[in-house]
C-alpha positions as CSV (number, residue, x, y, z in Angstrom):
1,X,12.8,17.4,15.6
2,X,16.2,18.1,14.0
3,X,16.4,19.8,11.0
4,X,15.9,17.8,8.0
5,X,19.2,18.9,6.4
6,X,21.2,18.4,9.7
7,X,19.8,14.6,9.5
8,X,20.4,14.3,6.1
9,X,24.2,14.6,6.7
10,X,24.1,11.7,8.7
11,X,23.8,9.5,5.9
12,X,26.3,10.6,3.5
13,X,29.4,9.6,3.5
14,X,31.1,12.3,1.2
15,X,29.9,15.5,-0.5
16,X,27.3,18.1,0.2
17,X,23.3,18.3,1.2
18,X,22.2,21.3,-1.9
19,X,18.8,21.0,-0.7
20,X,16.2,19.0,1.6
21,X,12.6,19.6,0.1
22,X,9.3,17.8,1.0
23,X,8.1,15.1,-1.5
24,X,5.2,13.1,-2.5
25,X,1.7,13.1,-0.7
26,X,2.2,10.3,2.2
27,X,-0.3,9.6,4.4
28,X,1.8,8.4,7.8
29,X,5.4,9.1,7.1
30,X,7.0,12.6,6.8
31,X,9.4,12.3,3.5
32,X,11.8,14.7,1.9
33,X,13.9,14.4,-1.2
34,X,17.3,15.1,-0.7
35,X,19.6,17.0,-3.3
36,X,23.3,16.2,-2.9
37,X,26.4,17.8,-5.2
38,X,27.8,14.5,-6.0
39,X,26.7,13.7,-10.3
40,X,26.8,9.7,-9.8
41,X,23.5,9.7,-7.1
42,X,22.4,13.3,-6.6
43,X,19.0,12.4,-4.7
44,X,18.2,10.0,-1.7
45,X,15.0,9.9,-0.2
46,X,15.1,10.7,3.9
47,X,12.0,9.8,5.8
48,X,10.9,10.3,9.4
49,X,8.9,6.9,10.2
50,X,5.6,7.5,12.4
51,X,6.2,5.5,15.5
52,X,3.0,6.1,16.3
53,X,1.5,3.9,13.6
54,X,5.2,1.7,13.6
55,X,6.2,0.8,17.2
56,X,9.0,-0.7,16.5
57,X,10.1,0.6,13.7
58,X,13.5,-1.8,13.9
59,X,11.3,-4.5,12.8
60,X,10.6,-2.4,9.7
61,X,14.1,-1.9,8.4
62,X,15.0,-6.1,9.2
63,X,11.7,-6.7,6.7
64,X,13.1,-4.1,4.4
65,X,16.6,-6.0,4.5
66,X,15.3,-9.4,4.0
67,X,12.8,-8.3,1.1
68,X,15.0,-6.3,-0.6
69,X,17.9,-8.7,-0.7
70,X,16.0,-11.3,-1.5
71,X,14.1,-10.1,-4.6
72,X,18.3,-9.0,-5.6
73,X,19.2,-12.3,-5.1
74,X,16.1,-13.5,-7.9
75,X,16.7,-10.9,-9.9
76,X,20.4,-11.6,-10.5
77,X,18.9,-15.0,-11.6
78,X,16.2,-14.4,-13.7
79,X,16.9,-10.9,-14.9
80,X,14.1,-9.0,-16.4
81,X,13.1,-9.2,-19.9
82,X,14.4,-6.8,-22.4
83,X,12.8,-3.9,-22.8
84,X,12.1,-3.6,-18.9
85,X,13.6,-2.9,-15.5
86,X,12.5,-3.7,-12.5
87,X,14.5,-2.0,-9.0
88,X,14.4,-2.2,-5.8
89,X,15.1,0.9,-3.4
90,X,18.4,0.4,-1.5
91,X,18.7,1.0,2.6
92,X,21.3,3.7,3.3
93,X,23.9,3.8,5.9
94,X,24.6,6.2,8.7
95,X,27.8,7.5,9.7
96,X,27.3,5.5,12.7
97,X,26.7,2.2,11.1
98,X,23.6,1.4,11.2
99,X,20.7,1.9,8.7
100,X,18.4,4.2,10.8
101,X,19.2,7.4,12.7
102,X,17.6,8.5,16.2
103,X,17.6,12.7,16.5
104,X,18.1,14.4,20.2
105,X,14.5,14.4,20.3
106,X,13.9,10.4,19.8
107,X,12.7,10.6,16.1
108,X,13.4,7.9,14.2
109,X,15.0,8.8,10.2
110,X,16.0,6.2,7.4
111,X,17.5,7.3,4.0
112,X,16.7,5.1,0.7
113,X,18.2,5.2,-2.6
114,X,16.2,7.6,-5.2
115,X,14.9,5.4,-8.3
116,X,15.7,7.6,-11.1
117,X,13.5,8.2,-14.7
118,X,10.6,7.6,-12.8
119,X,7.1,8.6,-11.8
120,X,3.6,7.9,-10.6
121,X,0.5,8.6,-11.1
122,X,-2.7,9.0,-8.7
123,X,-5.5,7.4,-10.3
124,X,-5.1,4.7,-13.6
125,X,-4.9,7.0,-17.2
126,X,-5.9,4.2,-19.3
127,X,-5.9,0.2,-19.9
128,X,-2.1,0.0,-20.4
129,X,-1.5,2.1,-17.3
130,X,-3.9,-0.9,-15.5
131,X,-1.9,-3.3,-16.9
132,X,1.2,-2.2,-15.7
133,X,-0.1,-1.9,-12.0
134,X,-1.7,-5.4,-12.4
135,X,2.3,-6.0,-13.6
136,X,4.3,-4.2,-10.7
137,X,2.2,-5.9,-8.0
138,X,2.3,-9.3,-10.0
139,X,6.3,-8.9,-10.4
140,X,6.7,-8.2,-6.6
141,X,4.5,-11.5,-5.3
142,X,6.4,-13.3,-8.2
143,X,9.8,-12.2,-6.8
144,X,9.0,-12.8,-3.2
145,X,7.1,-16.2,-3.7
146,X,9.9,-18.2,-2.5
147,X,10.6,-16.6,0.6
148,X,9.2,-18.3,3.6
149,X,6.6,-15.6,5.1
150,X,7.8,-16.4,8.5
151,X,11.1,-15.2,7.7
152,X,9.4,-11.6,8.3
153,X,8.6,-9.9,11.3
154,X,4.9,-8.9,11.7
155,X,5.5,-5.4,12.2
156,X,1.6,-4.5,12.3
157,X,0.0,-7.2,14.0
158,X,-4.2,-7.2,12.6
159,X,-2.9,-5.4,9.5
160,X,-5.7,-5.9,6.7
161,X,-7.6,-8.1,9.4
162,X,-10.9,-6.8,8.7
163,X,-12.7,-7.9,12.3
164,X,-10.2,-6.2,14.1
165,X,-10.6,-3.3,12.6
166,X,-15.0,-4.0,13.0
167,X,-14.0,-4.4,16.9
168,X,-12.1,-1.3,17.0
169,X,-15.0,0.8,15.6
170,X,-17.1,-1.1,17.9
171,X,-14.9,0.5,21.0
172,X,-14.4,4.2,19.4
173,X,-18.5,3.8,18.8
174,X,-19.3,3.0,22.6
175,X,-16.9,5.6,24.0
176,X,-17.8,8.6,21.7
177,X,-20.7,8.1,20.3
178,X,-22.0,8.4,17.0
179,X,-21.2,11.7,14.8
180,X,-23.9,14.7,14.0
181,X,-25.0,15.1,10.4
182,X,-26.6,12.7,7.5
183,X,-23.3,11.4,6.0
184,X,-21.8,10.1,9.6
185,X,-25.2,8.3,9.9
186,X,-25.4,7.2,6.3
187,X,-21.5,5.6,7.2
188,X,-22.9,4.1,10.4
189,X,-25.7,2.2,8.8
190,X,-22.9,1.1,5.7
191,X,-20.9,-0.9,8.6
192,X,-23.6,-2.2,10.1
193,X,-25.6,-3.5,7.3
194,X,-22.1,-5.1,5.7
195,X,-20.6,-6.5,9.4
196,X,-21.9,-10.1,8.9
197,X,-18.9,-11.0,5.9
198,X,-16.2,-9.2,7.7
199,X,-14.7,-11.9,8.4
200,X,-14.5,-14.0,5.1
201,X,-10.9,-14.1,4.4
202,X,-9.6,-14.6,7.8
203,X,-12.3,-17.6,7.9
204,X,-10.5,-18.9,5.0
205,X,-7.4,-18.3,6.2
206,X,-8.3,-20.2,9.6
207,X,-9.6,-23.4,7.4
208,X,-6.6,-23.8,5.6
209,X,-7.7,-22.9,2.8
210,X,-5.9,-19.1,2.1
211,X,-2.3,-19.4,3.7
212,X,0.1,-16.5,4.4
213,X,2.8,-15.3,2.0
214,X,4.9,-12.0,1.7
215,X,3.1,-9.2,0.7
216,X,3.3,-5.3,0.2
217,X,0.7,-4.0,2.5
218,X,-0.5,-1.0,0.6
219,X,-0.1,-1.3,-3.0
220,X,-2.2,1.4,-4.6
221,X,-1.9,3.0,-7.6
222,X,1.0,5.4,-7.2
223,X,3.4,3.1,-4.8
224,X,3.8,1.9,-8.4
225,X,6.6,3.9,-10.5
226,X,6.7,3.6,-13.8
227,X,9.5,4.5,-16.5
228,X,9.4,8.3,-17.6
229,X,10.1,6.8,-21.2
230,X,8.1,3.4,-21.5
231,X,5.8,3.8,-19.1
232,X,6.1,0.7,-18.3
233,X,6.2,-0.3,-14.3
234,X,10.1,-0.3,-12.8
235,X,9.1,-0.7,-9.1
236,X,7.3,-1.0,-6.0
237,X,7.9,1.4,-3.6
238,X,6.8,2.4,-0.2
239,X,7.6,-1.2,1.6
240,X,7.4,-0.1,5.3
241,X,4.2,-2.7,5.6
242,X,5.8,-5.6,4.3
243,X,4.6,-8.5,6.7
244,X,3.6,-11.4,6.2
245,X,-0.2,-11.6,5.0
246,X,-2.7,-12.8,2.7
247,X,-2.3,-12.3,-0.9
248,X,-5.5,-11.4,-1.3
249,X,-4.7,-7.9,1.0
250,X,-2.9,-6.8,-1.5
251,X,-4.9,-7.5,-5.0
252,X,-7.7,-6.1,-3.3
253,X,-6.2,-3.1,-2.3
254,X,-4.8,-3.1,-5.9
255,X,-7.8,-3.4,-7.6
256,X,-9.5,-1.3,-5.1
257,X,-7.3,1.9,-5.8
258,X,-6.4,1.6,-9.5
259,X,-10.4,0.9,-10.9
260,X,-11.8,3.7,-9.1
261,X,-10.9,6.7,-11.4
262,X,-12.0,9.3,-9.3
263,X,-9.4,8.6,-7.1
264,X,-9.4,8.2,-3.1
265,X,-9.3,11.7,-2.3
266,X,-12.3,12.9,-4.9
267,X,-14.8,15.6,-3.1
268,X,-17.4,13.6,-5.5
269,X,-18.1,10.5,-3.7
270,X,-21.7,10.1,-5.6
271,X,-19.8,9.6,-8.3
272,X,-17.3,7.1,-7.6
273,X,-17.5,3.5,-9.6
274,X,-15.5,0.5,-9.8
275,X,-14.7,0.4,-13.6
276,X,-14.7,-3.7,-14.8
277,X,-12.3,-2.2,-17.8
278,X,-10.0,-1.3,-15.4
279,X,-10.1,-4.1,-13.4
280,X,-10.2,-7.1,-16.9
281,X,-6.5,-4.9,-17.6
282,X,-5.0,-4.7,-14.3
283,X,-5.8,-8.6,-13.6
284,X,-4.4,-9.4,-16.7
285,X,-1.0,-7.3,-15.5
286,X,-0.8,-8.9,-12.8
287,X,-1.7,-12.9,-14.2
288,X,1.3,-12.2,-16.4
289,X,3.5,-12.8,-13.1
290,X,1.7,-14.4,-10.6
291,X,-0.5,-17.0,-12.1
292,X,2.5,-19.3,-11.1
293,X,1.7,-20.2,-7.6
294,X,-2.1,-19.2,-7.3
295,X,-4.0,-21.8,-6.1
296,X,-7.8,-23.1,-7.0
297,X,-9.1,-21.6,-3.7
298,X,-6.6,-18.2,-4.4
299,X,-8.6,-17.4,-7.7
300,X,-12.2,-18.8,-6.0
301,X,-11.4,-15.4,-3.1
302,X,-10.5,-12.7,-5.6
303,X,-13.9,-10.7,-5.8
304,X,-14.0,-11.0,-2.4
305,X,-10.8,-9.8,-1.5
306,X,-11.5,-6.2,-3.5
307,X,-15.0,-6.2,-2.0
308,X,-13.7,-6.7,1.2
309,X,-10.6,-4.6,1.2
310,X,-12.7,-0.9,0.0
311,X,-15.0,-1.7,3.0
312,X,-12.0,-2.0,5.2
313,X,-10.5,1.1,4.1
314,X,-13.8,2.9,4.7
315,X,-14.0,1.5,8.3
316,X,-10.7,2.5,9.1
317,X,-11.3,6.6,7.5
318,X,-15.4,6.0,9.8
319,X,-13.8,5.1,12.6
320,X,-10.1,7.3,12.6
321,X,-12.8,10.3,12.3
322,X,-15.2,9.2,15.2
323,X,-11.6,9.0,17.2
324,X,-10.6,12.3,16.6
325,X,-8.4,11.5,13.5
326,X,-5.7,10.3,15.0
327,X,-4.0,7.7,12.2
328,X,-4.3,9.3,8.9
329,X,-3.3,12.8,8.1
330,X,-5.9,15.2,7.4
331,X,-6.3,18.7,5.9
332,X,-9.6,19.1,7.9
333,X,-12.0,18.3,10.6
334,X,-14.2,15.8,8.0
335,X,-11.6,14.4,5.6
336,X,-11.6,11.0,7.1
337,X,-15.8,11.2,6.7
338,X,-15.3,12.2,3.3
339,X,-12.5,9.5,2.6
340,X,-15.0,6.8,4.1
341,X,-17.9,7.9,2.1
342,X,-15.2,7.3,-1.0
343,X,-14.5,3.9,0.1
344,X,-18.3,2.7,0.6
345,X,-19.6,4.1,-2.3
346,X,-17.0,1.6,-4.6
347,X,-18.0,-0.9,-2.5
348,X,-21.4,-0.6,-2.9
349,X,-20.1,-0.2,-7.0
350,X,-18.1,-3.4,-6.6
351,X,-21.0,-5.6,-5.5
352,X,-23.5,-4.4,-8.0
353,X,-21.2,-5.6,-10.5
354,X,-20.0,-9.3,-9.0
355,X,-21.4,-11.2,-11.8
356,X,-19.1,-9.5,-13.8
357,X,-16.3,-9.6,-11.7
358,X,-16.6,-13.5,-12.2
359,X,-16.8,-13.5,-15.5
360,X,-13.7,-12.0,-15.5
361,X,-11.6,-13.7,-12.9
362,X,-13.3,-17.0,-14.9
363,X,-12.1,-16.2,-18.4
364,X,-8.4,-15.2,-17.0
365,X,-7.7,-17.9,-15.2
């Protein structure tokens, strides 16, 4: 791999790279923050893409075009309302034209504009912090609900398709085996006690009834930024899994990351609960924006949708650890069993508490 700084250069057009640090906590992509000497923008951001995980990661920056445009194009409309921002990161350049840049050994960089006076946070702090998730993620479906989902490239085909990822357990299962130790066989018996509704929302999506729109792909907690003054949510970040999908993907995922407290990467999975506080805020966030084009049978899939979308996530952690953890980064041997044993526990939270759940969808809608 070339030199982070040496690829930096490649995507300015005047001044000088200060400094090429590593920044945030991603998962798949590796992602620096780079320091120029120029006042007007003194930070990019400069990321490597995993083209492992993204195989063609051409088809990533086209989505990234066409979603990004687009939401400027609505926003130059329909600004936002005072008091708020909302941005969108910009694609950068390189010298040679085009907006990504190969390295001598075949790595694959892209450079984004830096949203400035802005931060994240892990886990939710409080109802107001929910709310503003529930807003970011509602403000991004809002912006994108007019653009056709088949103007975007399916970039990871089975994405959030729950029995896909069921048969690909099924396979790493037969060929390795199942793990040593209680927790492995306490995950086993999880999947294989919950297998039988793995397949809810694609049902519904197959009868018509659920169709596919533009979403995010991965919109937990801290893809949100919020405003270092306000607080209040400025963007959505992180949009290398935009793809055309089901709604539903993404407000499960939502929910699923910002009314679990503990947070994904807790060493305290017996204590992990979905909080319905949590969740009554961060629906009403996201209501705010997208109640516009949800439809009768949208609303009647919501419970499942965070149900199913913590199960999912705990599959994919079970199964990346039986395979030798080979998707997600990891700090050791069992972090994918412990991230797993994270997700099943809120599921296992999440259905002890569906009654509640509907009352709560019921008296927002």
């Amino acid at each position: 791999m070339d030199h982070p700084i040496n690829v930096a250069e490649q995507f300015i057009p005047q001044g000088r790279v200060l400094e090429v640090r590593p920044y945030g906590r991603g998962n798949v992509h590796d992602t620096f923050l780079v320091t120029l000497d120029i006042a007007a923008e003194p930070h990019f951001i400069l990321q490597r893409l995993n083209t492992r995980v993204f195989r063609r990661p051409e088809l990533v920056m086209g989505n990234l075009r066409i979603c990004t445009e687009h939401v400027r194009r609505r926003l130059a409309r329909t600004p936002t309302g005072a008091g708020r921002r909302w941005e969108v990161p910009r694609v950068l350049g390189a010298r040679d034209g085009r907006d990504y840049f190969i390295d001598r050994q075949g790595s694959f960089w892209r450079a984004l504009s830096f949203i400035d006076s802005a931060c994240t946070l892990d886990t939710i702090s409080d109802l107001g912090h929910a709310r503003e998730v529930g807003y970011g993620l509602g403000r991004f479906h809002q912006l994108l609900s007019d653009l056709p989902a088949a103007h975007l490239s399916d970039t990871l085909p089975g994405f959030h398709v729950t029995p896909g990822y069921l048969r690909h357990y099924d396979e790493v299962l037969a060929a390795h085996g199942a793990a040593p130790g209680p927790e492995a066989a306490q995950a086993g018996r999880f999947v294989q006690e919950r297998r039988a509704w793995a397949h809810v929302l694609e049902e519904a999506r197959a009868q018509g009834r659920l169709c596919l729109r533009p979403i995010h792909g991965d919109p937990k907690v801290n893809n949100v930024l919020l405003d270092a003054e306000t607080s209040r949510a400025v963007a959505l970040v992180d949009l290398d899994t935009v793809k055309p999908g089901l709604v539903h993907y993404d407000i499960g995922d939502c929910l699923r990351s910002g009314c679990n407290p503990q947070g994904e990467e807790t060493e305290h999975w017996e204590a992990v609960r979905f909080e319905p506080d949590l969740c009554r805020a961060l629906l009403q966030g996201y209501l705010s924006q997208a109640r516009g084009f949800l439809t009768e049978a949208d609303y009647g899939h919501l419970y499942d949708a965070v149900r199913l979308i913590a199960f999912e996530l705990g599959l994919r952690f079970f199964t990346d650890y039986l395979e030798g953890n080979v998707y997600f980064k990891v700090r050791h041997r069992e972090h994918n069993l412990a991230r797993a044993l994270v997700q099943f526990r809120l599921t296992e939270s999440i259905e002890s508490q569906e009654t509640v759940m509907g009352a709560i969808i019921r008296d927002l809608r």
